[in-house]
N, C-alpha and C positions, 0 to 999 in steps of 0.2 A: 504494500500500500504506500501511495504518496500523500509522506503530509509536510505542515510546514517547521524548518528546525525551528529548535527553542531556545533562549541560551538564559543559563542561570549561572550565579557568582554564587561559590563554592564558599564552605566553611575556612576555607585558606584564604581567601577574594579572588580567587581565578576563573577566570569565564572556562563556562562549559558549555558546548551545544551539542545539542540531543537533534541527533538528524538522521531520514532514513538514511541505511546502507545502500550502497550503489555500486555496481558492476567493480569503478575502479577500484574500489577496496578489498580487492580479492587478498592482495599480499595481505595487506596488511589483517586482516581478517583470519587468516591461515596464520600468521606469526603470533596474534593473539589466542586464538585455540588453542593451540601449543605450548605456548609461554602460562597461560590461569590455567590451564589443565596441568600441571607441572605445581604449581603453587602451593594447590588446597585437593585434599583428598575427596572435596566432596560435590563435585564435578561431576558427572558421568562417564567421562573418558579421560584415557590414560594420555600424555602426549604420543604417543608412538601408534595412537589410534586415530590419527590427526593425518589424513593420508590423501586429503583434497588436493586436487591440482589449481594451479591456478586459472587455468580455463574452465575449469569444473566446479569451479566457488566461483568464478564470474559470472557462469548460469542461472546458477543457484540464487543468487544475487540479486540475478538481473529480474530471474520469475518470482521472487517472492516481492519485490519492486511494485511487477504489475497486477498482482494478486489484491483484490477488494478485501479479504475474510482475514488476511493474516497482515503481519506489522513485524520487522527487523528494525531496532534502533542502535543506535552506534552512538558512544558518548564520545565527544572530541572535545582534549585538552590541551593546550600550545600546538597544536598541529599531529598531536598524537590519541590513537586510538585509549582512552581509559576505559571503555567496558561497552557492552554490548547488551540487548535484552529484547524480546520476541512475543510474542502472541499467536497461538496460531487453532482454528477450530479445533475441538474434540473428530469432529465426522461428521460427516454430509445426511447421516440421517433425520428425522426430523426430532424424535426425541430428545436428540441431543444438539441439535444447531444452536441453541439457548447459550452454550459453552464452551469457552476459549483453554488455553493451556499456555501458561507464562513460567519463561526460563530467563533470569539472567547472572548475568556475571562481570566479575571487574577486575583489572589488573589488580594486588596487596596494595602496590603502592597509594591507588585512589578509595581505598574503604574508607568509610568513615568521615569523607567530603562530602558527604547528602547528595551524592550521585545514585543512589540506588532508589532514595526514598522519590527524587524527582524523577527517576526513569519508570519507576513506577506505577506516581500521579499521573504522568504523560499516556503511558500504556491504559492505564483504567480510564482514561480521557477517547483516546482513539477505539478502545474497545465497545464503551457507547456508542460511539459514532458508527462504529460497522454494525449494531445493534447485537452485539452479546449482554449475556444478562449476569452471566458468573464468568468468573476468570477464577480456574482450578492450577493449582501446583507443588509438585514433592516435592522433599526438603530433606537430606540423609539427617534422623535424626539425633544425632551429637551435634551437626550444627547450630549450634543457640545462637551464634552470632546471626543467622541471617532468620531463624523462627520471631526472634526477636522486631527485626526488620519487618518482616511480614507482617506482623502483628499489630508494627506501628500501622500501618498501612490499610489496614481496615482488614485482613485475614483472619479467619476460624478454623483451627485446626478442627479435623472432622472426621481423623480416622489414622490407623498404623498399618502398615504394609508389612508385614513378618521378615527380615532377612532378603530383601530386596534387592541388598547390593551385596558383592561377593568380592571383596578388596584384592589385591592381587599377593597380600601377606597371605591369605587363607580367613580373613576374620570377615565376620556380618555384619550386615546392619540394617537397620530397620529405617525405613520412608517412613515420614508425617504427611501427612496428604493435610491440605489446606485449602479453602475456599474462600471466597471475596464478592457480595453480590454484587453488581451494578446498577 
């Protein structure tokens, strides 16, 4: 989806703008997967699962751009990517069209700038707009840092997912599923 950037002055004073992602940001989009996948355990993918090409995250890129139902945002700080965050429907059946699925993430360096809590507001903003009514998302939970986040945020935990994630030490971990009405 195309919408319009937004820029906000960070807990530091640094402008931040929140703007779709677009074809050209394929490197730089592939160097960030890689690098926050690498960071925090609680991720979904390992770096080495990060195996996009750059014509093939230009795609990607480029379809989720002109796609109405879904939203890729990319947080830009001095000229560098600080973090990224998505929306995108449950499924096209009618039961569930009501419901979106929001994932984001940020380089260590930008936590705790109020970059997550505005990428957020922005997403629960565009998410009315394409007419969803809940925005749904897991959360590994040991994460308190970002349950936390959710929470400011207007989410409701609403459920536990048994052993979900399967680390690559051999240990588990259990999803919090969380919801957010709109």
């Amino acid at each position: 989806m195309r919408f319009s950037p937004k820029e906000i002055i960070l807990k530091d004073g640094r402008r931040c703008v929140l703007r779709p992602t677009a074809p050209e940001d394929a490197e730089a989009m592939i160097r960030y997967l890689k690098e926050t996948s690498g960071e925090t355990e609680y991720l979904l993918r390992y770096p080495d699962e990060v195996t996009f090409t750059v014509e093939g995250e230009r795609e990607i890129l480029g379809r989720l751009l002109e796609d109405p139902a879904s939203v890729m945002m990319v947080a830009m700080v001095d000229g560098k990517v600080a973090g990224n965050c998505s929306i995108n429907g449950i499924g096209s059946k009618r039961k569930i069209l009501h419901r979106c699925s929001m994932a984001i993430a940020l380089y260590r360096e930008f936590w705790r700038l109020g970059i997550g809590t505005a990428m957020i507001g922005y997403l629960t903003e565009l998410a009315r707009k394409i007419g969803y009514q809940q925005m749904d998302l897991e959360v590994v939970a040991e994460n308190t840092q970002a349950q936390a986040l959710y929470a400011k945020c207007g989410f409701i935990e609403s459920g536990r997912r048994h052993h979900a994630l399967r680390f690559d030490d051999g240990s588990w971990h259990d999803e919090i599923l969380m919801y957010k009405e709109l």
